[in-house]
N, CA, C and O of each residue as an XYZ file, in Angstrom:
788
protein
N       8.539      1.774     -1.149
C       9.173      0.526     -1.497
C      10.023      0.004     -0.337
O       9.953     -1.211     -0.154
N      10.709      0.614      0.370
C      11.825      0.248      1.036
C      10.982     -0.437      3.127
O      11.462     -1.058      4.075
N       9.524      0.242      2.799
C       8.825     -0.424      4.096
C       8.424     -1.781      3.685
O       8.109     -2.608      4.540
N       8.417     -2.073      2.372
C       7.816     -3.345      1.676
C       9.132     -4.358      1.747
O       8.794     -5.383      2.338
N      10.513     -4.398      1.338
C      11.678     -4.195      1.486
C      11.687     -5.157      3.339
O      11.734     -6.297      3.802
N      11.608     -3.733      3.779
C      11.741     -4.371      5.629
C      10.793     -5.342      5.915
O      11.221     -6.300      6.559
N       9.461     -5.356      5.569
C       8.369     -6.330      5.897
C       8.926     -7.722      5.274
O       8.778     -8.729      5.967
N       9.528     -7.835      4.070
C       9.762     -8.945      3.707
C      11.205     -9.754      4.157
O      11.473    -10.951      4.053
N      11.843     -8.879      4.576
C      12.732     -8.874      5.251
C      12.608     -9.712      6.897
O      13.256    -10.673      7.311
N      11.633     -8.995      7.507
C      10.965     -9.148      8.803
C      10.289    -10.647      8.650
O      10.440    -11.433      9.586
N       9.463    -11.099      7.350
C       9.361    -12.004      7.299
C       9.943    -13.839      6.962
O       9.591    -14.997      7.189
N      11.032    -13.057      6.289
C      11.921    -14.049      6.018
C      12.894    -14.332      7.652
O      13.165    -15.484      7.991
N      13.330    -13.089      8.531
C      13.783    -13.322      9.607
C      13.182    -14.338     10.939
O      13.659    -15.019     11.848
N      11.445    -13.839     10.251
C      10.709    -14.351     11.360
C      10.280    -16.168     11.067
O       9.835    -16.969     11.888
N      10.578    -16.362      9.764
C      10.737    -18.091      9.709
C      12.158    -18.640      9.651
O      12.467    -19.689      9.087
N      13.023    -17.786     10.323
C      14.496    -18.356     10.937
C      13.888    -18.319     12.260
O      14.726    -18.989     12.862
N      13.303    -18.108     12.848
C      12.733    -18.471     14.453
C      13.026    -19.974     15.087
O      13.574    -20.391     16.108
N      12.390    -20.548     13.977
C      12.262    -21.928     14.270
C      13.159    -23.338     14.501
O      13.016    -24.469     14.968
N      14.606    -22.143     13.585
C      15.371    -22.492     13.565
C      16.471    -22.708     14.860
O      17.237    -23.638     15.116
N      16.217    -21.537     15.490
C      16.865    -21.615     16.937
C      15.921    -22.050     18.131
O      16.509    -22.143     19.208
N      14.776    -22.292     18.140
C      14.472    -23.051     18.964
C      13.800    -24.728     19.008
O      12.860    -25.367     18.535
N      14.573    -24.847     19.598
C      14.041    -26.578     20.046
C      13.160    -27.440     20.940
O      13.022    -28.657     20.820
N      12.596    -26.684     21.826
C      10.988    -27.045     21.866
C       9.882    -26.904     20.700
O       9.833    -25.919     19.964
N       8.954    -28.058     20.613
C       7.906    -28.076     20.104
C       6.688    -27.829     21.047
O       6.589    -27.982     22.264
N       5.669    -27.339     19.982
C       4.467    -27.218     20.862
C       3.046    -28.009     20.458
O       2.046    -27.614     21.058
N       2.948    -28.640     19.894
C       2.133    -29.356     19.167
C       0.925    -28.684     19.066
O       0.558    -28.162     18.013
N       0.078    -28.657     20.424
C      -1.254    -28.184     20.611
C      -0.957    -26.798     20.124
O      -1.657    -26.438     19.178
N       0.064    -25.816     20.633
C      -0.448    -24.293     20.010
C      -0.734    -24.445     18.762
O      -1.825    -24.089     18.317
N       0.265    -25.030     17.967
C       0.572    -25.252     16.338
C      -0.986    -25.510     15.690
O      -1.468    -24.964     14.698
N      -1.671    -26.631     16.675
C      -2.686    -27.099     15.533
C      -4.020    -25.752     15.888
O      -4.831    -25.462     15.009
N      -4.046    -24.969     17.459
C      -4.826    -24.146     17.457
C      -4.541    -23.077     16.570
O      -5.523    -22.519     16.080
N      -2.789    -22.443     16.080
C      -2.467    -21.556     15.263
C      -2.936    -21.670     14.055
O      -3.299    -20.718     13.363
N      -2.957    -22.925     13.707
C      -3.251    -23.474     12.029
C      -5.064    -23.392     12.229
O      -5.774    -23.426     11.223
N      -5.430    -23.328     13.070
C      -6.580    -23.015     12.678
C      -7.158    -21.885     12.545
O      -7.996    -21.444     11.760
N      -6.410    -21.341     13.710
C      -6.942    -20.065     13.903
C      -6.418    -18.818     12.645
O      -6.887    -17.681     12.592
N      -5.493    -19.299     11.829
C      -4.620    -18.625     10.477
C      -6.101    -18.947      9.408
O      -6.736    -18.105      8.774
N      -6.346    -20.417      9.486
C      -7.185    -20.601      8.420
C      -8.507    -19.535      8.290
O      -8.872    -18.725      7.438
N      -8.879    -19.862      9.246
C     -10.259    -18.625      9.717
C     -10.161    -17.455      9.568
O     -11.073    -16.794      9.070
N      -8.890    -16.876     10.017
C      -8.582    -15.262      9.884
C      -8.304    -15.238      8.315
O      -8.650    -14.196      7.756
N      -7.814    -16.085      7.635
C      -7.387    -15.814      6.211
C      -8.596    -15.834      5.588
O      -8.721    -15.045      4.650
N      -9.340    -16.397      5.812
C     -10.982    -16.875      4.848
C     -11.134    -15.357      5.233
O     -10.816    -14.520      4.388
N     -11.561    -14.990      6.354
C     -11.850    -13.562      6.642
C     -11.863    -12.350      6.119
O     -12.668    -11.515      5.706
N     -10.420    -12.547      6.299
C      -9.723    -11.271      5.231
C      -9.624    -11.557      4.120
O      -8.403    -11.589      3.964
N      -9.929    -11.722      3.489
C      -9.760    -12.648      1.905
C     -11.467    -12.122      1.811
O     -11.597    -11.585      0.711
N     -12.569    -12.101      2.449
C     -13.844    -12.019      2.074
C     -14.076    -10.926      2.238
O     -14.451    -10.261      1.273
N     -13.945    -10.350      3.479
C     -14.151     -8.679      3.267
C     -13.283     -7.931      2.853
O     -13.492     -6.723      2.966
N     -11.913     -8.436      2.186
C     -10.971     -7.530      1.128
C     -11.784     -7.331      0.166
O     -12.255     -6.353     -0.414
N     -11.861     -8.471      0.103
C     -13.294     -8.269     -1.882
C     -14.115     -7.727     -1.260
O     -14.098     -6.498     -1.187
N     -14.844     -8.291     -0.780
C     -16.330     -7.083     -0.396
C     -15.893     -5.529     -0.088
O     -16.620     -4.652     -0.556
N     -15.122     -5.273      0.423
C     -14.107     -3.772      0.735
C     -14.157     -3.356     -0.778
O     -14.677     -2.249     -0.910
N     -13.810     -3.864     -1.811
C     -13.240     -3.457     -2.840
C     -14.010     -3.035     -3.721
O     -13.817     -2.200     -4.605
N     -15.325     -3.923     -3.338
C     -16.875     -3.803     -4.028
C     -17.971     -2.661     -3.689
O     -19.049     -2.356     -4.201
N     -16.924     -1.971     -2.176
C     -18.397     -1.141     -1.849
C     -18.460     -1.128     -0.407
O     -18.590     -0.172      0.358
N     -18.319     -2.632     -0.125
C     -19.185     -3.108      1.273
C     -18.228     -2.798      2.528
O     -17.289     -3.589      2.449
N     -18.112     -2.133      3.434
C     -17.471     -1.823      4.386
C     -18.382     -2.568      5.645
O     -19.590     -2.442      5.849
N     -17.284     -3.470      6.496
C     -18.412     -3.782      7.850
C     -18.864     -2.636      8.752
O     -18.203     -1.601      8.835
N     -19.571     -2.758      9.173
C     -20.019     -1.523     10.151
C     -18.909     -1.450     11.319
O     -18.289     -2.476     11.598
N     -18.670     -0.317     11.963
C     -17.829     -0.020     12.794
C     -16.467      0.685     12.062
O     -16.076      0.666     10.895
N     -15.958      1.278     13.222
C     -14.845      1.533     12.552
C     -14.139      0.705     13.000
O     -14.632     -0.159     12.275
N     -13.558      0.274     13.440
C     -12.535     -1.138     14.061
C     -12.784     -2.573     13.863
O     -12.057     -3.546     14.060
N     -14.231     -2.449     13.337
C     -14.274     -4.071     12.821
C     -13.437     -4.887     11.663
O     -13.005     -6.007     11.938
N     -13.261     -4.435     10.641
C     -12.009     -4.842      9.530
C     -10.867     -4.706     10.002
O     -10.001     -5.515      9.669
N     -10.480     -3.345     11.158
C      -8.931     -3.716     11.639
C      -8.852     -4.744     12.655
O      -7.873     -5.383     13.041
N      -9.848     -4.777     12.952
C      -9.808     -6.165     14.027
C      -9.363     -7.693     13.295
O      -8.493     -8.548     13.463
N     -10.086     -7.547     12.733
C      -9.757     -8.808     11.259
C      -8.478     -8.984     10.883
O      -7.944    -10.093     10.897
N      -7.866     -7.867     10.505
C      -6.861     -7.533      9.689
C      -5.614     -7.705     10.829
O      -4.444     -7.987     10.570
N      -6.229     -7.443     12.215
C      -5.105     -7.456     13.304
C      -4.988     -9.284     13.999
O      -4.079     -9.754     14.683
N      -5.882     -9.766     13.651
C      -5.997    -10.848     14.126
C      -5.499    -11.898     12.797
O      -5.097    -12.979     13.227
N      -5.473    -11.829     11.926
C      -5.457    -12.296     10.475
C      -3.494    -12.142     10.859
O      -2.774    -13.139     10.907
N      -3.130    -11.133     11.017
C      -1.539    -10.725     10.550
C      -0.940    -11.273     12.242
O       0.252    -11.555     12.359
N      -1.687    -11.355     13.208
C      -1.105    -12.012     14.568
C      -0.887    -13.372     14.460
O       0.191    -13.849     14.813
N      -1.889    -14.138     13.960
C      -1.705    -15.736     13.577
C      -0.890    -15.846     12.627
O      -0.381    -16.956     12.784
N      -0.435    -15.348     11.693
C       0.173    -15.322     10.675
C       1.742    -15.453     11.176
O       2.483    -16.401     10.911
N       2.098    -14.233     11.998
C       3.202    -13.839     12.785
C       3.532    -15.174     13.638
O       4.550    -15.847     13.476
N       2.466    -15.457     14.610
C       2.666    -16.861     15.412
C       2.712    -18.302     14.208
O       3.363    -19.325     14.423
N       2.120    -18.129     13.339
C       2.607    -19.748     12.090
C       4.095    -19.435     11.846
O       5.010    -20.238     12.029
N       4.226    -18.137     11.400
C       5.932    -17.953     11.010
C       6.612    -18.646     11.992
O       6.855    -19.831     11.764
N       7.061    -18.038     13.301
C       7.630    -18.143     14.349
C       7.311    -19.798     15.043
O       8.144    -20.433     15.689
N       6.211    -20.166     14.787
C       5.928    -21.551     15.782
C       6.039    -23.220     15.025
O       6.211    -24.321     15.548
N       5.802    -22.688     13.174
C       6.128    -23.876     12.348
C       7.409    -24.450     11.810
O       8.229    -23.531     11.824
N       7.892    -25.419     11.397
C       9.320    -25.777     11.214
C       9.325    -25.634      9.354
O       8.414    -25.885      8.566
N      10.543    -25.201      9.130
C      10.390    -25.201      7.747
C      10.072    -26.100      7.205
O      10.622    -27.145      7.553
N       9.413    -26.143      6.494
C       9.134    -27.661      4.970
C       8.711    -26.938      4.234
O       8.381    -25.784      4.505
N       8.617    -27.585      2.916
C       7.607    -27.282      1.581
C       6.651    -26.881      2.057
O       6.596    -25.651      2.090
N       5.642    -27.520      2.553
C       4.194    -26.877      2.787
C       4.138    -25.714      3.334
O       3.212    -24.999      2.951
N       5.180    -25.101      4.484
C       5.233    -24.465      5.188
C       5.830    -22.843      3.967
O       5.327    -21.729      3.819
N       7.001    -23.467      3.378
C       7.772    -22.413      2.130
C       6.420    -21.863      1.331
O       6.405    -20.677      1.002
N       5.506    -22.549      1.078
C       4.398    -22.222      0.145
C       3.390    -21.596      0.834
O       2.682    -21.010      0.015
N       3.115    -21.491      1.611
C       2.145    -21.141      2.410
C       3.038    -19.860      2.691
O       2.740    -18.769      2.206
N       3.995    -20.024      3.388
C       4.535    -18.586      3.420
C       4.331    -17.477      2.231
O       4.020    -16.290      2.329
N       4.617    -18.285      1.053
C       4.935    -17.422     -0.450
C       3.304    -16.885     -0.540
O       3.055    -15.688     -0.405
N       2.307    -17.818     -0.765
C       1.132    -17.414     -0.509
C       0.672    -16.005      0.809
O       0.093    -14.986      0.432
N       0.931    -16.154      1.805
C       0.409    -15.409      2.716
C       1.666    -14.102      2.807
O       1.758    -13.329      3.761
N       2.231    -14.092      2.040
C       2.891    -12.694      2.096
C       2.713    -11.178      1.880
O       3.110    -10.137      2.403
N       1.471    -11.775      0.272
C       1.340    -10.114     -0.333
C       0.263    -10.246      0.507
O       0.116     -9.043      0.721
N      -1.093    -11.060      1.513
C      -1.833    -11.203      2.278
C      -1.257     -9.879      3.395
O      -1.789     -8.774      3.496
N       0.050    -10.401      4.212
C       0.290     -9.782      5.439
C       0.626     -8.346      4.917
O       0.170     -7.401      5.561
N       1.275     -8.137      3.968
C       1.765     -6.971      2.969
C       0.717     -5.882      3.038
O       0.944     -4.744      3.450
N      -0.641     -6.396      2.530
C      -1.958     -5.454      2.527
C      -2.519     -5.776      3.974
O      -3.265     -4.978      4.541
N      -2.231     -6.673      4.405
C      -2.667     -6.343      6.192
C      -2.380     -5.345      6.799
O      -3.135     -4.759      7.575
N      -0.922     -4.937      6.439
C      -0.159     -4.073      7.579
C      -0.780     -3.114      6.895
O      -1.505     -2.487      7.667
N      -0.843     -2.643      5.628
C      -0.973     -1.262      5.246
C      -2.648     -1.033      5.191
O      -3.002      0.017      4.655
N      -3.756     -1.971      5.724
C      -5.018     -1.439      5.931
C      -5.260     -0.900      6.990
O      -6.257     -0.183      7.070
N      -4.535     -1.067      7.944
C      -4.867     -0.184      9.177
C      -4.484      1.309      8.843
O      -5.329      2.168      9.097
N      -3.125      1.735      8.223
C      -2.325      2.791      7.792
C      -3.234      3.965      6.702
O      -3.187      5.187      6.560
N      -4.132      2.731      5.995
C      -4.806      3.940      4.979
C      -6.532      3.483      5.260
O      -6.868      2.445      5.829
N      -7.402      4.439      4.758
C      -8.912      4.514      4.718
C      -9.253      4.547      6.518
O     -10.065      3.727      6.947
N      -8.632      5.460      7.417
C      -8.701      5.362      8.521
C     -10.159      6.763      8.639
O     -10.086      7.956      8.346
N     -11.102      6.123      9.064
C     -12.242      7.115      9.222
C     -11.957      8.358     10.136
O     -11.357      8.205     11.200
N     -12.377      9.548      9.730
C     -11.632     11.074     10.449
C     -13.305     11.444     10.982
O     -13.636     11.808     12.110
N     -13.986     11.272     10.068
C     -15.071     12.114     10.402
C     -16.496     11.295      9.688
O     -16.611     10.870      8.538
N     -17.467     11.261     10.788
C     -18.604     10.390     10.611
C     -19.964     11.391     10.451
O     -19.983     12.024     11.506
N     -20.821     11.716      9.827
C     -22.019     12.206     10.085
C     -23.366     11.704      9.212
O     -23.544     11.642      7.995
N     -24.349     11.330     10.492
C     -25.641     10.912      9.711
C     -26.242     11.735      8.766
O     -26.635     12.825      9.182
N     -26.485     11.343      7.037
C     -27.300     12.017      6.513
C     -28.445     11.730      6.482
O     -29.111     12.648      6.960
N     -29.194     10.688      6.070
C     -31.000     10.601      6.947
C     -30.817      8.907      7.570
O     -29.806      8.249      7.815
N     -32.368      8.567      7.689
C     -32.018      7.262      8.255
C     -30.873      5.852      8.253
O     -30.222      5.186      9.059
N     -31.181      5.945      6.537
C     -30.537      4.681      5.913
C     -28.617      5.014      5.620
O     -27.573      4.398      5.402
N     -29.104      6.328      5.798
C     -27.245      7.073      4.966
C     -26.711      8.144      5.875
O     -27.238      8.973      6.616
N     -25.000      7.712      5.429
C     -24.411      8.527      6.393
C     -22.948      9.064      5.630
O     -22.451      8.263      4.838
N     -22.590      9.733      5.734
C     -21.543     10.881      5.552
C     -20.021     10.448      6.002
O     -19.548     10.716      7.107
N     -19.471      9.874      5.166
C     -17.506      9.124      5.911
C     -16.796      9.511      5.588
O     -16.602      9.119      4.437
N     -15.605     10.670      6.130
C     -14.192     10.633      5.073
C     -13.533      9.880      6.089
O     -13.680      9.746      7.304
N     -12.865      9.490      5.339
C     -11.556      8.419      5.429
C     -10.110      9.321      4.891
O     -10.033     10.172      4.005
N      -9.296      8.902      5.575
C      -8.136      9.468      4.781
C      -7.662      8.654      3.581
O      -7.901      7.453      3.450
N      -6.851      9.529      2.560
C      -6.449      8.938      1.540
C      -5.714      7.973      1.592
O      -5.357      7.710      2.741
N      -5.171      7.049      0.495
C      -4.023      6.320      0.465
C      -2.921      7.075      0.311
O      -2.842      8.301      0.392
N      -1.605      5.859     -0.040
C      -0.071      6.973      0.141
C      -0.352      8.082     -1.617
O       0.230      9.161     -1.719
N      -0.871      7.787     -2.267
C      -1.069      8.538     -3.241
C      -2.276      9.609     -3.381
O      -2.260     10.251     -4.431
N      -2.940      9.788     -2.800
C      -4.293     10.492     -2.647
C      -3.987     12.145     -2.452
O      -3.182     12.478     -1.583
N      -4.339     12.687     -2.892
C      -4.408     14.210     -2.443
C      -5.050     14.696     -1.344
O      -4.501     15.637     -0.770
N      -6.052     14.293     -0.925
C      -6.561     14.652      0.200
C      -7.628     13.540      1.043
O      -7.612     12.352      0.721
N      -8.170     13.836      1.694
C      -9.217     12.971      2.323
C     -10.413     12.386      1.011
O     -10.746     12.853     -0.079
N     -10.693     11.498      1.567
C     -11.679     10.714      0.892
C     -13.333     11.010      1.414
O     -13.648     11.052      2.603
N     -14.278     11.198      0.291
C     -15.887     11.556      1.501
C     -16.586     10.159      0.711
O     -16.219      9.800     -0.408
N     -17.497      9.558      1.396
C     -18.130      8.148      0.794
C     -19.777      8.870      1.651
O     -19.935      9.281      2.800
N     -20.661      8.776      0.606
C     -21.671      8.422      1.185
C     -22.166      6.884      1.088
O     -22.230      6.142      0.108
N     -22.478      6.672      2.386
C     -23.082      4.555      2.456
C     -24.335      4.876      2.961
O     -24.975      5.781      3.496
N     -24.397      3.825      2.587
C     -26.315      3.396      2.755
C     -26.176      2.062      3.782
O     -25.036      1.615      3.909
N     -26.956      1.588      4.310
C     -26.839      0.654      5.515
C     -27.413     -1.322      4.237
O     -28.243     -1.315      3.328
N     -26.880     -2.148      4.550
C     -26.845     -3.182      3.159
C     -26.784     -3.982      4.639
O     -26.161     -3.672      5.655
N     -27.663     -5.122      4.378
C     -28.077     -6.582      5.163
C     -27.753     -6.326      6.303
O     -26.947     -7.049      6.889
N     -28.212     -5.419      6.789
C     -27.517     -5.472      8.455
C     -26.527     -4.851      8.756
O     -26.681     -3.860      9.470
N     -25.101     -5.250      8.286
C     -23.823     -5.299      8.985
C     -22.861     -4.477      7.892
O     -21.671     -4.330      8.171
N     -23.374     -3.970      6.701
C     -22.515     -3.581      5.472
C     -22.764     -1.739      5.693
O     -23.844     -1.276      6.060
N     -21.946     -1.169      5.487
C     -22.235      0.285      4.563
C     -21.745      0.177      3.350
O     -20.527      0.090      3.196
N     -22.768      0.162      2.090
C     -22.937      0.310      0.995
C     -22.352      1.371      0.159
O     -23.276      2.110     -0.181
N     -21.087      1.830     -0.387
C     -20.511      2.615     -0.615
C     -21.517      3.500     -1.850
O     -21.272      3.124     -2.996
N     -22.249      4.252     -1.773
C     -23.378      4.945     -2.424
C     -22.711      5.953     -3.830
O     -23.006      6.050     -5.021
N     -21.867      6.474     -3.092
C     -21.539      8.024     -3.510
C     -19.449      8.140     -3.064
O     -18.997      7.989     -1.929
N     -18.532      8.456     -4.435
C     -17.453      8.370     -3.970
C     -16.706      9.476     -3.940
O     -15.716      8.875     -4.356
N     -16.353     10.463     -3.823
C     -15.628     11.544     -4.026
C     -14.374     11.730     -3.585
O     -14.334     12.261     -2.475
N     -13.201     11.444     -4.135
C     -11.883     11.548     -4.196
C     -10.923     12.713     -4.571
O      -9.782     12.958     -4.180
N     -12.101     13.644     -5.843
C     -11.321     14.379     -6.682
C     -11.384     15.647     -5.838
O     -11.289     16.606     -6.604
N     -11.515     16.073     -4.472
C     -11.949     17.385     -3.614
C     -10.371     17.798     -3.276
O     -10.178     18.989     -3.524
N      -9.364     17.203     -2.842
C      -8.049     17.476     -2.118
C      -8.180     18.425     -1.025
O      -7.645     19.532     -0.971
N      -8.937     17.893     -0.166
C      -9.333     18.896      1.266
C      -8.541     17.998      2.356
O      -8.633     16.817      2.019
N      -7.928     18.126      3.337
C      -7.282     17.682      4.408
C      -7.709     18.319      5.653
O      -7.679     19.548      5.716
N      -8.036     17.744      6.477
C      -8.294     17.818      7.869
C     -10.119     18.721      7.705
O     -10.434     19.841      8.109
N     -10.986     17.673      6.965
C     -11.819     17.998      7.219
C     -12.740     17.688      8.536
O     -12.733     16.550      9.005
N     -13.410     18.563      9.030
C     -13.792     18.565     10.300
C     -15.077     18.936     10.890
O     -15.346     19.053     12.086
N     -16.088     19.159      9.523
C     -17.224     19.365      9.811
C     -17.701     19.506      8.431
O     -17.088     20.241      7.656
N     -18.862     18.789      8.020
C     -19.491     18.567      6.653
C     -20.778     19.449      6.525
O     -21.529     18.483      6.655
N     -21.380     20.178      6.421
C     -23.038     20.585      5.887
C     -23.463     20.637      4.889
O     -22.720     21.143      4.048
N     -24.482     20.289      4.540
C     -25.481     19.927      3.184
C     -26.888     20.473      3.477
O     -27.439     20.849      4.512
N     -27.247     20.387      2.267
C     -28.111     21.175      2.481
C     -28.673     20.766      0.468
O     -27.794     20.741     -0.394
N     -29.995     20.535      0.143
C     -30.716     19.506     -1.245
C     -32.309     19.511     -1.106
O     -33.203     19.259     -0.298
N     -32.071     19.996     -2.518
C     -33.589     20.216     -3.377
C     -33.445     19.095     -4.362
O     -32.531     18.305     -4.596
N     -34.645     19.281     -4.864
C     -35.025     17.763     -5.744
C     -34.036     17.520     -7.226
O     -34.142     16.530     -7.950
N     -33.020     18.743     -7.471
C     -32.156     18.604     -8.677
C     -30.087     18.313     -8.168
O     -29.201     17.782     -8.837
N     -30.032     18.952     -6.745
C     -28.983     19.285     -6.325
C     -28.799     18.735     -5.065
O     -29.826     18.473     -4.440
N     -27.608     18.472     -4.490
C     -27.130     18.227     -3.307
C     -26.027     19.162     -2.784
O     -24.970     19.200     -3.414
N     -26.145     19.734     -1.953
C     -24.545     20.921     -1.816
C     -24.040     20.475     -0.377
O     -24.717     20.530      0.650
N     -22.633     19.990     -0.490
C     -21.776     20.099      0.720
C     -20.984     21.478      1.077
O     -20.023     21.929      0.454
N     -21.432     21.880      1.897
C     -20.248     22.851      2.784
C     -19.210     22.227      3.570
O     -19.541     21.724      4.643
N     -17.890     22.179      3.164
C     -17.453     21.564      3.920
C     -15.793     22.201      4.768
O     -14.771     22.640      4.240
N     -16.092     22.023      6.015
C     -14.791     22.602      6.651
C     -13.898     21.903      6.918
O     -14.090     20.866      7.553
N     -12.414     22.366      6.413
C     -11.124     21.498      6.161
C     -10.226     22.624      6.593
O     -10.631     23.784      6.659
N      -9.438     22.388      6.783
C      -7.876     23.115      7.792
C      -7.319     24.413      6.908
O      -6.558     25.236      7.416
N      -7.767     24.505      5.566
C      -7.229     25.222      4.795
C      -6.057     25.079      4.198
O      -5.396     26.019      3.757
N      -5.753     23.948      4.156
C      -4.069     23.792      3.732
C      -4.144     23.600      2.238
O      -3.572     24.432      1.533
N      -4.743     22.662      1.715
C      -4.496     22.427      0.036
C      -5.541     23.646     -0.546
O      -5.274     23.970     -1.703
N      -6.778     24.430      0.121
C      -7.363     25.381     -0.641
C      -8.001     25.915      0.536
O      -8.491     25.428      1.555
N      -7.781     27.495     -0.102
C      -7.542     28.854      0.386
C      -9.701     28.996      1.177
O     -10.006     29.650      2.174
N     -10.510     28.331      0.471
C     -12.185     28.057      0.352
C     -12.464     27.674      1.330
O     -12.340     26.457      1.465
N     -12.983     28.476      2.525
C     -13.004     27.198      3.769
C     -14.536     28.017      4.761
O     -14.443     28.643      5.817
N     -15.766     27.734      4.001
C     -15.847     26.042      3.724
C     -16.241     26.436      2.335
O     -16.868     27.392      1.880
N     -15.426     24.940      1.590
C     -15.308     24.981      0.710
C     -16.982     24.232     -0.050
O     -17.579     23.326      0.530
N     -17.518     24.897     -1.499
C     -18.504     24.240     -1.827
C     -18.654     23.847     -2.474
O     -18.343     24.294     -3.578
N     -19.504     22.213     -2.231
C     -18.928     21.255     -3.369
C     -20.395     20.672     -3.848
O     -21.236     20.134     -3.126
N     -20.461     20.901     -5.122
C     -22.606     20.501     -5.821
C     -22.648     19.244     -6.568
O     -21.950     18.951     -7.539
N     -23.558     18.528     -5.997
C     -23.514     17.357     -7.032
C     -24.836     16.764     -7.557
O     -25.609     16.507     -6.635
N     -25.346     16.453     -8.884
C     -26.724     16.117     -9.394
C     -27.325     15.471     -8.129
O     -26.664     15.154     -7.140
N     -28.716     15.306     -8.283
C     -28.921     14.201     -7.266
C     -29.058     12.871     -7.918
O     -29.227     11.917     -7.158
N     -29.009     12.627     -9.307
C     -28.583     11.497     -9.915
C     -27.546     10.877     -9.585
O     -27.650      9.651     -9.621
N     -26.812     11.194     -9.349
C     -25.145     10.801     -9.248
C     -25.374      9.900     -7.727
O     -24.403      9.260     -7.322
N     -26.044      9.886     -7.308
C     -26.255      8.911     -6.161
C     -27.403      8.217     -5.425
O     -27.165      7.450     -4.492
């Protein structure tokens, strides 16, 4: 609570900016306002699609978004003069910058491995509530998506660092090696129908 607290804090400080300075810039302003609009459509489309499954390919492509989305944002605070339009737009783009800052912080990919052509093997670390790392199997979707296939949350393994599998036509089995800290099992083994994905 209290980083949520400072951010809003940080943001209310950062539209007193405008207040102490007295140059205008006209041209940055109308390239900022555009360049806010675009990054917001952005993040606003692959948040939902994120939420649905769809991850862009790469690992840095959504923080790129998310870093460019919360930079324009930072430069509208700092470069626009207060008004109404400006108060509302702020109120609007707050819980926006709020989940900006904290997507870089959580679902940060640790460990990548191909399982056959189309699918591949991701943990991510947890959120601030999660017990341990996160494993996603994705499937490759229009090109540019990994298709969140397969979700497994309920493992509480940390600092996993090497995955093996190994599947017959009823079963799938992960071996998987993790630091040993939340369980004593290392590598720990984890079976799942092959229905289930």
């Amino acid at each position: 609570m209290t980083p949520i607290i400072i951010l809003i804090g940080l943001i209310i400080a950062l539209n007193c900016v405008p207040l102490l300075i007295k140059r205008k810039f006209p041209k940055a302003k109308k390239v900022v306002g555009r360049i806010l609009v675009a990054t917001t459509i952005l993040f606003l489309i692959f948040t939902v699609l994120k939420f649905y499954g769809y991850n862009l390919k790469g690992n840095y492509t959504f923080q790129a978004i998310a870093w460019s989305f919360l930079v324009s944002a930072i430069l509208f605070f700092t470069l626009f003069k207060n008004t109404k339009k400006k108060l509302l737009t702020v109120l609007l783009l707050t819980p926006l910058v709020t989940w900006g800052v904290m997507t870089p912080l959580i679902n940060q990919v640790v460990y990548e491995q191909k399982f056959d052509d189309q699918r591949k093997i991701v943990v991510t670390t947890g959120g601030f509530l999660a017990c341990g790392e996160i494993i996603f199997i994705t499937q490759t979707k229009f090109g540019i998506f990994d298709k969140e296939v397969l979700y497994l949350d309920n493992i509480c393994l940390t600092g996993i660092d090497k995955i093996e599998f190994t599947s017959d036509t009823k079963h799938l089995e992960f071996l998987i090696h993790h630091n040993g800290e939340l369980d004593s099992e290392n590598p720990y083994l984890y079976t799942i129908e092959r229905d289930e994905y």
